[in-house]
N, C-alpha and C positions, 0 to 999 in steps of 0.2 A: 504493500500500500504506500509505501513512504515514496517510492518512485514517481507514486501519481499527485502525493500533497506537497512534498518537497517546493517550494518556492526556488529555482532554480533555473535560470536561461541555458535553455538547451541548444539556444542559435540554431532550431534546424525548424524545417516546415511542421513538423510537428508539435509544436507550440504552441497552437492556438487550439488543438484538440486535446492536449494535456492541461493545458484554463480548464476547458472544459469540463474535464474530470473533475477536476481539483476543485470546479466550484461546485458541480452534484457531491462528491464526497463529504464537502464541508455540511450539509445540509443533515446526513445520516447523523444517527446516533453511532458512537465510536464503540465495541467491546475490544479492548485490546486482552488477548489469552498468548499467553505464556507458551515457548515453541515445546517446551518440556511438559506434562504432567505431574503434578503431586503426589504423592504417595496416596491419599484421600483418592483423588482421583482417577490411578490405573487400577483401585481397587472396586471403584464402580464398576470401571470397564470389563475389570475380571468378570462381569456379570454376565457379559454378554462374551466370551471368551468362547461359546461352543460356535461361532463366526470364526473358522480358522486362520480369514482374514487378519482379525483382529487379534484372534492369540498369538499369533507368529506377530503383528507389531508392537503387543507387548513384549516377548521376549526381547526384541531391541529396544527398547523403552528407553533405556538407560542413557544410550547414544543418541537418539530419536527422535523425535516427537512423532505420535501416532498419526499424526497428521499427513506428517511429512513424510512416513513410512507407505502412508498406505496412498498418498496425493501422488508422492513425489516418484515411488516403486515403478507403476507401470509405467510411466514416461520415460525412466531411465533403461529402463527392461528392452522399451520402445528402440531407443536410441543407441543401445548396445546391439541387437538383432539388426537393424540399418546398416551401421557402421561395416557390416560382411559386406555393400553393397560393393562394388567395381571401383573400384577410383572414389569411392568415402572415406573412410578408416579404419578399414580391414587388418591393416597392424594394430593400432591400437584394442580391436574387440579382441583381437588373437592375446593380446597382455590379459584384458579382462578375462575370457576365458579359462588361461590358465591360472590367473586369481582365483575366481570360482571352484579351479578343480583343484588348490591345493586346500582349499576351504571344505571342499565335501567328503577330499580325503582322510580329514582329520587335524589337519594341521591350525592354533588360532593365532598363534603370536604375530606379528606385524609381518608383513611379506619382503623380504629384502629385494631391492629391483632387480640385481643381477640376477636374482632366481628365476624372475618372473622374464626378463631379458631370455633366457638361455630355454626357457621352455615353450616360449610362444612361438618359436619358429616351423615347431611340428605343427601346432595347430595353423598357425598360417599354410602352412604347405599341404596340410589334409583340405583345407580350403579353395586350392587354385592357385596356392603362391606368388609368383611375379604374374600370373594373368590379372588377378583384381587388382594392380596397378597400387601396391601398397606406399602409404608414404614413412618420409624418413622414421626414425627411433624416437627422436628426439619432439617431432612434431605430435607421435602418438601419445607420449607421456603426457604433452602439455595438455589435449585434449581429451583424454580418459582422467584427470585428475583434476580441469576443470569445472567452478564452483557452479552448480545448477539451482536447485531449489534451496532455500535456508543453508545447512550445513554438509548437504548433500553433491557428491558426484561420484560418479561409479566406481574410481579408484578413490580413496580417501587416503589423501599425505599423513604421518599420524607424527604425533611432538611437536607440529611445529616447526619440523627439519625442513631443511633447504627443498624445494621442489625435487630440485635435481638429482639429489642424494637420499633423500630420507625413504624409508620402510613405505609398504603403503598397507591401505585396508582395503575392504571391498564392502562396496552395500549391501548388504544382508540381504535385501530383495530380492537382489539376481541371486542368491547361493541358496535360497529358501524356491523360491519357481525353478531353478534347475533342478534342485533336488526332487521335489514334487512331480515334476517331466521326466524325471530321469527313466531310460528304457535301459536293456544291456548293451543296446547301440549307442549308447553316450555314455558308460560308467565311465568313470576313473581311469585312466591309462594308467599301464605298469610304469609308463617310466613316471608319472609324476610324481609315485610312492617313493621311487629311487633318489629321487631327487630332493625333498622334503624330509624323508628321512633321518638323515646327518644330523639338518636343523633342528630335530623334534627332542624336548624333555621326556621325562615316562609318562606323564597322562597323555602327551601327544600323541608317543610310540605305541600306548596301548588302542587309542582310537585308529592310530591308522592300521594296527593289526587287525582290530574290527572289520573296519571296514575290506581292508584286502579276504581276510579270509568269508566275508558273505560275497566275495566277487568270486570267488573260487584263489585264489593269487597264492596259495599255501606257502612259495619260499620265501616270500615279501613278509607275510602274516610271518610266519615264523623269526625273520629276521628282527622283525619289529618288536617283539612280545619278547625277544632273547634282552634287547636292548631296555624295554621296559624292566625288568628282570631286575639287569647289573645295574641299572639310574636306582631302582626300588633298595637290591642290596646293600650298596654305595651309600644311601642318605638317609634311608630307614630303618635297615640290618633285615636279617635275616628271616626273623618271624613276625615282623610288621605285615598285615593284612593284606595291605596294597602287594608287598612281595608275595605274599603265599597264592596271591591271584591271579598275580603276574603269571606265575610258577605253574597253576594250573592250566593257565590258557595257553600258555608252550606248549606243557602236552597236546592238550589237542592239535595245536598247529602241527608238532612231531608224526604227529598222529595218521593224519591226513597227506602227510609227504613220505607216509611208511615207513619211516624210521622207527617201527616198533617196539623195538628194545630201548632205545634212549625213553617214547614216552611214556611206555610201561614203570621205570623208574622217575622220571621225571615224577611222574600223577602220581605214584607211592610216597616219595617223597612230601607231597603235597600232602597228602593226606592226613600221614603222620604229625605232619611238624600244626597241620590245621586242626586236629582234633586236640593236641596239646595247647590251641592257644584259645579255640572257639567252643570245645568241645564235641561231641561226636556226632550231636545230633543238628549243628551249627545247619544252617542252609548253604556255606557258604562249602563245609565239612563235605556235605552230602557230593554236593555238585562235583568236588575232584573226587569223589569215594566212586561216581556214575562212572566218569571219565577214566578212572585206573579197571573199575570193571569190563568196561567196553574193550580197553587196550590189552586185559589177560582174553578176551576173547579173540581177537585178533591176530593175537599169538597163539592159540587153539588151545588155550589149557580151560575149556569150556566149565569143568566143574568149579571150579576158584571163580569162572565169573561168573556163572546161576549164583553162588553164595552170596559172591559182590553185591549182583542185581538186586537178591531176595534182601540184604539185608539194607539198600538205599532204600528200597520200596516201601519195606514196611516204616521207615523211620519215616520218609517223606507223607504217607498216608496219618501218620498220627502227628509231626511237626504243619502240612502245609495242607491236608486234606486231600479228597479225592479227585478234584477235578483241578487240584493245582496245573500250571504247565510241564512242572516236572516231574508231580507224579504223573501223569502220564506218561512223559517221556520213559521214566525207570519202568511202565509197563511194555512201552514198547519195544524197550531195549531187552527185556528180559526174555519177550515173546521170540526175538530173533538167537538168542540163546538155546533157548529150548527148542524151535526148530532145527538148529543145526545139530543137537543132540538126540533129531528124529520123535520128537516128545511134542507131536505136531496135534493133539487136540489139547494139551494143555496150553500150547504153542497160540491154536485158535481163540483162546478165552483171553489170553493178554491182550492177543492183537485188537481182539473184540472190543475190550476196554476203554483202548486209545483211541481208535479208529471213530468211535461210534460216539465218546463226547467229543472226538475234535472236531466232527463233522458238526454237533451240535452249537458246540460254542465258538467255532470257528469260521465253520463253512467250508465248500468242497477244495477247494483251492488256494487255501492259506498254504505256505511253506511244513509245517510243522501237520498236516493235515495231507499234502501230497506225500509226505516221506509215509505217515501209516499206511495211506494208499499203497502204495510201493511195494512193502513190506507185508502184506496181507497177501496184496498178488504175488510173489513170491513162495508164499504159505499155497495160496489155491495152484501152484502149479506143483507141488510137490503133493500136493491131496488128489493131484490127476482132473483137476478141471482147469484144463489148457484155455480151452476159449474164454473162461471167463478171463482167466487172467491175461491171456493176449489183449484182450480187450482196456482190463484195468493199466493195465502198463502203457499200452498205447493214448489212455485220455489222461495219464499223467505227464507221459514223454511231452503231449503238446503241451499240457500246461508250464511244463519246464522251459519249453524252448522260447514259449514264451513269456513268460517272468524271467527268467533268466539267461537268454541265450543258446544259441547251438553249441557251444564249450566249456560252458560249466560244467564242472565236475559232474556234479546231481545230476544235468541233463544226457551226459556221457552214460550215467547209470542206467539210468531210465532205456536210452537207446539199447544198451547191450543187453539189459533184462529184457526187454521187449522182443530183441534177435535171439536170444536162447530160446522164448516160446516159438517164435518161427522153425526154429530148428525142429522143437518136437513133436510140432505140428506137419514137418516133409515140410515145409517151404524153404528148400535148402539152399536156392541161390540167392532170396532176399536177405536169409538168415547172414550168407555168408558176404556179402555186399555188406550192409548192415555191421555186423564184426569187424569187418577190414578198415570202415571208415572211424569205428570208436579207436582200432588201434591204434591208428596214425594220430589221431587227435591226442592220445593218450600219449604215445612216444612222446609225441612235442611238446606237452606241456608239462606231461609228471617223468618222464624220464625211460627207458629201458626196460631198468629193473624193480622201479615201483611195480608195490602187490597188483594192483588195478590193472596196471599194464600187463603185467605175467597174466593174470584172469581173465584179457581180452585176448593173448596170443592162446591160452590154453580152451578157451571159448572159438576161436576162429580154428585151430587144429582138432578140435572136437567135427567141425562142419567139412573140415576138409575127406576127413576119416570116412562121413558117411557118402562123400560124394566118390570115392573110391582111392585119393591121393597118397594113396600109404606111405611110399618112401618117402613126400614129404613129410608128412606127417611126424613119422619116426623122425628125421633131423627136428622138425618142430617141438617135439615133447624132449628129445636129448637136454635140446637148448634151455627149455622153460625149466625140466629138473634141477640143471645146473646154476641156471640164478635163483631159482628157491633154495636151496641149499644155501645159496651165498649169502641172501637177503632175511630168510625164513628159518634157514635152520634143517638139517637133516631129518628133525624127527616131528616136524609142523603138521597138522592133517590137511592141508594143499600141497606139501611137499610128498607126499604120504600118497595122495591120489594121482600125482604128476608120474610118480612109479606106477601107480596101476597101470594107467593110460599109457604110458610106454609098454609094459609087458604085453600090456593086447594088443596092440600094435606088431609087434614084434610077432605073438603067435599068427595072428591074419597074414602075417610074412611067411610065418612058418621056418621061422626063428630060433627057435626056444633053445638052442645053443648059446644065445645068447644073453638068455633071461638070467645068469647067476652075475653076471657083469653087472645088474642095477641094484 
């Protein structure tokens, strides 16, 4: 307003229609309101906070004004989406950009330029690069950090420092609507984890291992959550909270990268030192007591984890009740126990359990609600009803691939469980099409000799076998024994069945000179 009442010679043609304002304005009664809220006054607001609008511009409130958050938001939202145009300022939304994505990958502290410098250049180049006629560095800076509404511009200088040198911020609005759009076509790049990383404290390290391990990202996740770890050791010791959490959630990262053994110990570790500081029936106790059960299953020592399972379950059924999310979880994990133990109609009443509130309280398609799905079909194809479970597998695959992508991990699952029921159903080339494609994808992103990986090469030489392949076959399961062994352990029950499947192999050869060799 003060632009239009301002007494001030503009010497421009303009001048006689800013009188003009300036004398209607004089006429109005004035409320001048404050660019900030009161305490009194975001507590109203809280009233009306189920507007997600307006809960996300409380959360900024601080920096804010609600006003300006939710006025000032879509205009700059506006004005960052344009700037891609051709010859606008396609460098500078590429700085933004990468602001944005060091923001959703966890990272809060002030963004250093160079950082944001060294990372915009892939986004510019996933863009079109020198086709959208980008302009200089220097010109992008000054115009993504230029002041727009109140105290508002996409980049925010922060301290006070030099334009040209200081840290920056990002408006909240763009990293709140990206987030909310986000598809798996726009997550987080791996390298930007890489790169923020260095920079990050342990509550950073531990959000950005969050976030990398719900992308699938396991050696980033892990790396992160190692680092959260020795920051937690280093300034808290050894049996501070935050450390024994850290601690925990390495296992699982360990976990997921098949390093077995390391998170088998790792989550023991955890447990112990957390039952000594929180007690045994802690939630927090429980959560790595699940996660070390899970990893003696993994390892195939199946009766150590039924006990594991049995005894989270009962303690979480009397600490958090029965429809908590984790008791659920400890039944569904328990259920996958007992079927691999062949203990498949007790197998069915756990899965029952989970499946059937998750669907309730969750609905068919929540993340923690397609894994029961999963896992239930799994169970109906070992009960001998193929179709259903081809079926079940198939309306989860899509939901994976969509929520999450064609290469998430999960969605990798989902495919090859899907291709085992093609196999047993005779559809043996889509079976084996289907498997060839999980294994490539699997080599590439978990490695070799990762379990997953082995389970899709011994998955695909299962298909090969019915389609008559022998000799291959035979070097197929040679090879798959021989990284079990290395990775698993001689006496694993996958490394256990990788011998069977070579001996028949060999007899269909008509062999069996051979069979004392394995």
């Amino acid at each position: 307003m003060t632009r239009y009442t301002a007494h001030t010679d503009t010497g421009t043609a303009d001048a006689a229609a800013l009188s003009e304002a300036r004398e209607t304005l004089e006429q109005a009664v004035q409320l001048r309101l404050a660019r900030l809220f009161t305490w009194n006054e975001r507590c109203r607001a809280r009233t009306r906070a189920w507007d997600s609008r307006i809960a996300d511009a409380l959360n900024c409130a601080g920096d804010y004004g609600l006003a300006e958050y939710l006025a000032a938001g879509p205009e700059l939202l506006g004005d960052w989406l344009d700037a891609w145009d051709v010859g606008n300022r396609p460098r500078a939304a590429a700085l933004i950009a990468a602001a944005v994505d060091c923001r959703r990958a966890g990272l809060t502290r002030p963004l250093p330029r160079a950082l944001l410098n060294s990372l915009h250049e892939a986004y510019l180049y996933e863009r079109g690069g020198s086709r959208l006629r980008p302009e200089a560095l220097e010109e992008a800076w000054s115009w993504a950090t230029r002041q727009r509404r109140a105290t508002t511009s996409l980049l925010v200088p922060v301290g006070g420092l030099d334009v040209a040198d200081g840290p920056v911020d990002v408006f909240d609005y763009l990293v709140d609507t990206s987030q909310i759009q986000a598809t798996p076509e726009t997550q987080v790049p791996e390298r930007v984890f890489s790169a923020v990383l260095p920079l990050a404290d342990a509550s950073e390290a531990g959000r950005l291992a969050s976030t990398a391990h719900d992308y699938g990202l396991y050696a980033i996740g892990a790396q992160a959550y190692s680092r959260a770890h020795q920051e937690y050791m280093t300034h808290l010791g050894a049996l501070h909270p935050k450390t024994l959490t850290s601690q925990s959630s390495l296992a699982v990262m360990l976990r997921q990268l098949g390093r077995l053994a390391e998170a088998e110990q790792c989550a023991r570790t955890a447990v112990e030192a957390m039952a000594s500081v929180h007690g045994a029936d802690h939630p927090e106790t429980l959560t790595a007591g699940n996660y070390h059960a899970t990893c003696l299953f993994d390892l195939g020592r199946l009766e150590e984890a039924e006990a594991g399972h049995r005894a989270v379950l009962a303690a979480r059924l009397h600490v958090m009740g029965p429809e908590h999310p984790n008791t659920l979880s400890s039944h569904a994990d328990l259920a996958l126990v007992l079927c691999e133990m062949g203990r498949l109609q007790e197998a069915e009443a756990q899965h029952r359990i989970a499946l059937d509130t998750r669907i309730r309280l969750l609905g068919p398609e929540h993340p923690d609600t397609l894994s029961s799905r999963s896992s239930f079909a799994g169970l109906l194809r070992r009960l001998g009803r193929l179709e259903e479970a081809e079926q079940e597998h198939a309306a989860v695959l899509e939901a994976r691939r969509r929520t999450l992508g064609d290469e998430h991990p999960k969605t990798l699952t989902s495919r090859a469980n899907r291709a085992s029921l093609l196999r047993r159903l005779g559809r043996l080339e889509e079976a084996e099409q289907e498997h060839a494609a999980v294994l490539e994808a699997r080599r590439r992103t978990l490695g070799d000799e990762h379990p997953k990986t082995l389970t899709s090469r011994n998955n695909l030489a299962l298909v090969l076998r019915d389609l008559g392949r022998l000799e291959q076959v035979e070097q197929e399961h040679r090879a798959i024994l021989r990284a079990r062994v290395r990775a698993l352990g001689p006496d694993h029950p996958k490394t256990r069945i990788s011998r069977m499947h070579l001996a028949s192999v060999l007899r269909d050869l008509e062999r069996e000179d051979d069979l004392d060799a394995i």
